[in-house]
Structures are given as structure tokens and as C-alpha cells.
C-alpha positions in Angstrom: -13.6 6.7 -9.6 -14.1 3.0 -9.4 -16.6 2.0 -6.7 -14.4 0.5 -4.5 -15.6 -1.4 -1.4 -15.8 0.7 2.2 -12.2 2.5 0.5 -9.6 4.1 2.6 -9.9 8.3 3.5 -8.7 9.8 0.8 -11.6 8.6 -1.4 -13.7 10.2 0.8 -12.3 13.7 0.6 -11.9 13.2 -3.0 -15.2 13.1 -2.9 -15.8 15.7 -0.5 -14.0 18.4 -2.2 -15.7 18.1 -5.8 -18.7 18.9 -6.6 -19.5 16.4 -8.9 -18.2 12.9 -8.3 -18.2 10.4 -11.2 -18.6 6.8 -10.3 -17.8 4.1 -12.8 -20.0 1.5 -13.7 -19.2 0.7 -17.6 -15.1 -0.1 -17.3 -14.1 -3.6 -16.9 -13.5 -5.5 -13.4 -9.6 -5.2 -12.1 -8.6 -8.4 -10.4 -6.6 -7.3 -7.1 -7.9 -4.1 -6.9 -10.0 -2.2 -3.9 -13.8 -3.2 -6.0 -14.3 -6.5 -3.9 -12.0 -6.1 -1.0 -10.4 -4.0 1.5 -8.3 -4.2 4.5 -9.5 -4.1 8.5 -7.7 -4.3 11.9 -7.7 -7.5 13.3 -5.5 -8.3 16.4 -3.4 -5.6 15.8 -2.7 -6.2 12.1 -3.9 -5.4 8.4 -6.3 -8.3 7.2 -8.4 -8.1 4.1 -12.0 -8.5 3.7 -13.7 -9.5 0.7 -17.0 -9.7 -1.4 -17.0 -13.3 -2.8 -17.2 -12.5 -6.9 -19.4 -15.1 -9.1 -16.7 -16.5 -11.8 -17.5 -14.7 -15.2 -15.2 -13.2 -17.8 -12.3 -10.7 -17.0 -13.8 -8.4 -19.7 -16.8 -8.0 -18.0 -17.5 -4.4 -16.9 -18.4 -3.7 -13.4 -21.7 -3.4 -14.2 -22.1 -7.1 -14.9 -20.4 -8.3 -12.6 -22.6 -10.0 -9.1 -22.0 -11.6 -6.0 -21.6 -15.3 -5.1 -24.0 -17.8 -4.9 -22.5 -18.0 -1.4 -22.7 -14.1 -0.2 -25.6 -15.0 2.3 -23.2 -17.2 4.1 -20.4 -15.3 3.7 -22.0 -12.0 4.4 -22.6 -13.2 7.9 -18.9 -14.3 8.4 -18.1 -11.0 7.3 -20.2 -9.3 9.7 -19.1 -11.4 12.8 -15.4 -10.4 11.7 -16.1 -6.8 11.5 -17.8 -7.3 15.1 -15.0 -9.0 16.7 -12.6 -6.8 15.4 -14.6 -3.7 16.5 -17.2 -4.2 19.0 -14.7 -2.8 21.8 -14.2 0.4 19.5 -15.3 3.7 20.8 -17.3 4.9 18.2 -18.8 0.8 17.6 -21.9 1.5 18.4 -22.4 5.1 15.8 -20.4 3.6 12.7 -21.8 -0.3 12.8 -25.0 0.3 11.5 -24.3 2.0 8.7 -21.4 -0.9 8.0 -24.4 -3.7 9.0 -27.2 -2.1 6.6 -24.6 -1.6 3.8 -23.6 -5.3 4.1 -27.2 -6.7 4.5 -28.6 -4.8 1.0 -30.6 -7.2 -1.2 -28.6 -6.4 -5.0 -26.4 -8.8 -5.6 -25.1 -6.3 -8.3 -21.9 -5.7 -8.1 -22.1 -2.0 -8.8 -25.3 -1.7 -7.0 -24.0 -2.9 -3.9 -20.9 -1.2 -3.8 -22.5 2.3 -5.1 -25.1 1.8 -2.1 -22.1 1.4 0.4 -20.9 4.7 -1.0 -24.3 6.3 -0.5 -24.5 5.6 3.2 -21.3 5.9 4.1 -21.5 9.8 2.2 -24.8 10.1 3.8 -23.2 8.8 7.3 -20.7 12.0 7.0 -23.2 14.4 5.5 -21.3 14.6 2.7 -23.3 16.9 0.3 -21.6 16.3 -3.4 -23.8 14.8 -6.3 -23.3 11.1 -7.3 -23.0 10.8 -11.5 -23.1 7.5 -12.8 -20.8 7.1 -15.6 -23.3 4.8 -18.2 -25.5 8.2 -17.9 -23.3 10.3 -19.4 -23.4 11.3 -22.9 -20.1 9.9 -24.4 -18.2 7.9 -26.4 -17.6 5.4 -23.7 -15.5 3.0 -25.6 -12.7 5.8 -25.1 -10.1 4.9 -22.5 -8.2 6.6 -19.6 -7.5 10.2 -19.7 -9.2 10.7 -23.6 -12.5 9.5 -21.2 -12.2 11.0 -18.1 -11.4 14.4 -20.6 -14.5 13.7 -22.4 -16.6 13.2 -19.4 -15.6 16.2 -18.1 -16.5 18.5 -20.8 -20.3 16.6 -21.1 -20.5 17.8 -17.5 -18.7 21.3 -18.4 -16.5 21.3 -15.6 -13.3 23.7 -15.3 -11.2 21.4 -12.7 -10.8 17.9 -12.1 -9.5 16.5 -9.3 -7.7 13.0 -9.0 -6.2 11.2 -6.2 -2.4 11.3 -6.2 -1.7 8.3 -7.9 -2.8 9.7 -11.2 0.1 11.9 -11.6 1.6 8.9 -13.4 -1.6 9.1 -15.7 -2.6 12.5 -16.5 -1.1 15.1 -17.9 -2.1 19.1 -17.1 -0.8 20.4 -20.0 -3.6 18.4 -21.9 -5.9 19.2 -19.3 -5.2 23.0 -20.1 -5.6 22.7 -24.0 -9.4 21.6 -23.2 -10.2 24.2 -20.6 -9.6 22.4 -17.9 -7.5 22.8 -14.4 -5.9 19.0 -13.6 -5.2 18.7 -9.5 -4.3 15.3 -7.7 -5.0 15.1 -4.2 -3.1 13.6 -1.7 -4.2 12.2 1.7 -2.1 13.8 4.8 -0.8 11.5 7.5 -3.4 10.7 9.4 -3.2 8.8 13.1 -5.3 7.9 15.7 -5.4 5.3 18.5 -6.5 2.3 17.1 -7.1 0.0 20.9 -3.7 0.0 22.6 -1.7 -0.3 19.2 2.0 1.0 18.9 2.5 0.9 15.2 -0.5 2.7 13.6 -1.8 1.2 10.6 -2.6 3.2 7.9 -4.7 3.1 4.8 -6.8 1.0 6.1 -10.8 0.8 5.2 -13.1 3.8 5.9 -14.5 1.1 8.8 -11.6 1.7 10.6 -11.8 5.7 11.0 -15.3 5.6 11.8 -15.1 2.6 14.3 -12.0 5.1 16.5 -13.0 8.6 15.1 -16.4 10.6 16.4 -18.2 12.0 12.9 -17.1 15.3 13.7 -13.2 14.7 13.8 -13.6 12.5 10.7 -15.4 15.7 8.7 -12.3 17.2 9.9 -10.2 14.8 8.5 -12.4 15.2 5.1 -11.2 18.9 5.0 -7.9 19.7 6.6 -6.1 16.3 5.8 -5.1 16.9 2.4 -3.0 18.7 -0.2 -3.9 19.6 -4.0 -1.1 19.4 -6.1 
């Protein structure tokens, strides 16, 4: 997976229910994608949040990609938007920390900083799966899509790989089977809770949101019963 930016559930039972989970650090930077921004409640609504990018090349990889000049500034803008949003949240006072240390981490890395978010947030949960990082691996990495995630995981001799739902457009079992290898896509349940005294639930939102309304306990559950394999 990419190393997205405080990402929605489902990235987080992914990465529950391997026991490996691969994190990319040597494929190029998507513009508009979830690796610099993701969406909060504000007033009721979806609003997005983002990590101010220094301008480089769109055929940079992750990896070399870092922060703005800026980020002090905007880091504390950030913050003060994630308090406003949240400070009258039930679980506020357990899941801002781990948001606030995330945000204050001194790599303007791109990869570092988001890889770090995904350790504490893991850690947060008690989430026990190993990290890989992908640049470690033994590979050829300029292979692309499914010939590299095959590759990848037959270095780390795995028997089943498991991708979120949106990959059934991507990867194909049959091919899967011919190396070895079970393919499975998870998909995310519907999950609600009362977010303040909203009507319409917003979904998908950042993993801020579930652990600024849910205790850590019902969002383990969440991690384990709110899914399908496929």
C-alpha cells in the first residue's frame, strides 16, 4: 500500500488482517490521491486536510518527495482545525495525542512522515502486524503493478495476498494461482456511529474521525468484524 495520510478504516484492517504489510516508498507521487490529504468533519460536512508538498517533478517517487518550506506554519493551522473540529468529541482527549505527536514529527520526508503516522496510529490500536518497507526488498523494482506486487510477494514467500476492494479492477487470481498464491480483496462493511448531533453520517472519512467518536476497544472491533474477503 501507498502511505497515505491518517487513511480511512479499511486501511487499517487491511493492515490488521495480514501479517505482513508492505508499504511503498519507491513508486512515483499520485497527484489527487490519499498521500498528502485526507478528509475530516467540519460543521457537519466532509473537508479535506492537506500536507503542503514542496514543488518537484511528477516522476519523483515518494521517497523524494518533502514537505513545504511552509509546513511549520501550516502544521499549526492544521492542528487548530483538527481541534475545532474535535475538541467536543468523546474520545478527544484519548485519540488527539497521537494525531498532535504524529503532526509535530521533525522529517520533513515525505515517506518518513507519513510511515511515522502509520506507526502510531498501528501502535495506538495495538495493531501487531510487521511494517516491510518496499526499497528493502530484494526485487526488480522497476516492474510495475501486479508483475511487482507478484514479485514482492514471492521474496517474502507469502501464500495469500490481500488487497483492498478496489483492486479487483487490477488483479487477477487466476495469475495469482499460477505463482502459488491465493489473491483476496477486502472490503470495508458499513460502518456508523454518531458523529455530534449529525443526521447524515459521513463515511470514509479519515481514521481521525473514528478515533475522535469511537473508544479503542469498539474501533479494534471495527478492525475485525467490519469486513468481507472476497
Amino acid at each position: 500500500m501507498q502511505p497515505y495520510i491518517f487513511p480511512y478504516i479499511g486501511y487499517f484492517q487491511l493492515m490488521n488482517a495480514v501479517d505482513t504489510f508492505v508499504v511503498y516508498d519507491n513508486i512515483e507521487y499520485t497527484k489527487k490521491g490519499w498521500i498528502n490529504r485526507n478528509r475530516i468533519l467540519v460543521n457537519g460536512k466532509d473537508e479535506y486536510i492537506t500536507l503542503p508538498l514542496k514543488k518537484g517533478s511528477d516522476f519523483l517517487q515518494i521517497k523524494d518527495r518533502y514537505l513545504a518550506d511552509g509546513w511549520e506554519v501550516e502544521r499549526k493551522k492544521l492542528l487548530n482545525k483538527i481541534v475545532g473540529s474535535y475538541r467536543k468529541a468523546p474520545c478527544f482527549s484519548e485519540a488527539f495525542p497521537v494525531i498532535e505527536k504524529a503532526l509535530i514529527f521533525e522529517d520533513n520526508n515525505l515517506f518518513n512522515f507519513n510511515f511515522n503516522s502509520l506507526r502510531l496510529v498501528k501502535e495506538y490500536l495495538e495493531i501487531k502486524t510487521n511494517f516491510v518497507v518496499s526499497s528493502s526488498i530484494s526485487i526488480d523494482h522497476s516492474l510495475k503493478s501486479q508483475n511487482k506486487v507478484i514479485e514482492i510477494c514471492k521474496a517474502l514467500k507469502a501464500v495469500q495476498y490481500i488487497n483492498p476492494i478496489g483492486g479487483v479492477e487490477l488483479y487477477n487470481k487466476e495469475v495469482f494461482q499460477q505463482e502459488g498464491m491465493e489473491l483476496s480483496f477486502l472490503k470495508t462493511n458499513t460502518i456508523t456511529y454518531p458523529q455530534y448531533q449529525n443526521k447524515d453520517f459521513v463515511p470514509f472519512l479519515s481514521m481521525i474521525d473514528v478515533m475522535m467518536f469511537n473508544e479503542i476497544e469498539t474501533v479494534k472491533d471495527y478492525l475485525v468484524k467490519s469486513f468481507t474477503l472476497k
